[in-house]
Each structure stands twice: as structure tokens, then as C-alpha cells.
N, C-alpha and C positions, 0 to 999 in steps of 0.2 A: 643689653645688646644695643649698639650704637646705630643709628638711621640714619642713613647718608642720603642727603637730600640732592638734586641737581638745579645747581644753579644756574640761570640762564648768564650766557657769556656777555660780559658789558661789551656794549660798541666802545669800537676803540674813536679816541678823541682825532678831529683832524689835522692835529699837531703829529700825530702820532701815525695815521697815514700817510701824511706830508713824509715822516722821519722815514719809515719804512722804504715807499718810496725811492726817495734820497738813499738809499743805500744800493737800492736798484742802477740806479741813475750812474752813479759813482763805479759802481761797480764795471759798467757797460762800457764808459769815460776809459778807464783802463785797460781793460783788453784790447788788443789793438786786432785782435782777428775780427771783435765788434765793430770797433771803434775806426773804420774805416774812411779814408779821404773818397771824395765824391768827385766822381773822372772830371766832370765840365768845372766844378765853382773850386775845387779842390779845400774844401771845406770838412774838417770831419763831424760824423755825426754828431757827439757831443762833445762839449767845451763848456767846461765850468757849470756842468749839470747837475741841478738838483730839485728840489721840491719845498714848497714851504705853507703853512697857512695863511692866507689871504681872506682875512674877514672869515667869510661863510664858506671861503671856498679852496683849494687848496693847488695853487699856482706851481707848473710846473714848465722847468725850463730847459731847452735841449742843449743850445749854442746861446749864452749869456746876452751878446749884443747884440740877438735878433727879438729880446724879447720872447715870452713865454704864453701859458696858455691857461685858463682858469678854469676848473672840473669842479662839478658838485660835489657833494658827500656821493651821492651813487655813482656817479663817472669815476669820480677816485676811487672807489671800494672796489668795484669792478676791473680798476687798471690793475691797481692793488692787488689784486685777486687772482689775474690774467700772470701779472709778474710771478709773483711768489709760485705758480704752477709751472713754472719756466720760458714765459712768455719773451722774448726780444725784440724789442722797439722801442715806438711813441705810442702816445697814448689813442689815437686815430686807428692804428692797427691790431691795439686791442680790442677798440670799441665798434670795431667794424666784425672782426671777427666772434666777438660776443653777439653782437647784431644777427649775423648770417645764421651765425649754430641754433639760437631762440627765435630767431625771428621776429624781434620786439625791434622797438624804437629808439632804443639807447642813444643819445645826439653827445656829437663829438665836438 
């Protein structure tokens, strides 16, 4: 009889939350019921949005030429986390709302 043991699940690398991410990103970029121009600057959300690994950290950008924003491995996992559960936005409105539900410190 065979023994099926449980592996504990590897963290994924932050190349690979970066990617995930960026798929997020992209995705949001294209829909334009998302992806809305903004009444005063008429700016839309994103432009040329994606996510990438930055050293230790994993940079993430809304609107290209405004420069982007750098999250830790837990700021990202968490955004990560917020996304994939159907979350829409920046990363500020994830981490705020993770914030409020637990009540912890998470800095954006």
C-alpha cells in the first residue's frame, strides 16, 4: 500500500509573484470598463502596467511614466493574494483593505 505523504507547498519565487501579478495588471490595462480615464487629469488607470522583480523586492507599475512602487515579499503575496480572490485595483487598496479586515500593520 502506497503512503501518500503531504508536501508542504514551496513559496513561489518573486519572479513568479512579479509574473502572476503582471497578468493581473494586464489584464485590468485591457478592459476598459476597468480601465477607465480619470474625469480632471484624463489619465487612464493603467498604461503599460506590469510587475517585475526588483532585487528583494517586487516593483510594481500602474501608468509607466509615473514610475512605480516597490512591495516586499509580504506586501506582494498579500496583493497577490487580494488579486487572485478577485480583488481590483492598486496595491494601496489591497493593503489597506487587508489592513482594516485583520487589523494588523501591513504598510503600503
Amino acid at each position: 500500500m502506497a503512503m501518500t505523504t503531504a508536501k508542504a507547498a514551496k513559496p513561489l519565487s518573486l519572479t513568479e509573484i512579479a509574473k502572476r501579478i503582471s497578468v493581473h495588471l494586464h489584464r485590468f490595462e485591457r478592459d476598459p470598463e476597468i480601465n477607465t480615464v480619470h474625469i480632471q487629469s484624463g489619465v487612464r488607470r493603467f498604461f503599460c502596467a506590469g510587475a517585475y522583480r526588483g532585487g528583494r523586492y517586487v516593483r510594481v507599475i500602474y501608468i509607466s511614466y509615473q514610475g512605480g512602487s516597490s512591495l516586499t515579499r509580504e506586501q506582494a503575496e498579500h496583493y497577490l493574494a487580494w488579486l487572485d480572490a478577485g480583488g481590483i485595483g492598486r496595491h494601496h487598496t489591497a493593503l489597506k483593505e487587508i489592513r482594516d479586515r485583520a487589523g494588523t500593520s501591513t504598510t503600503a
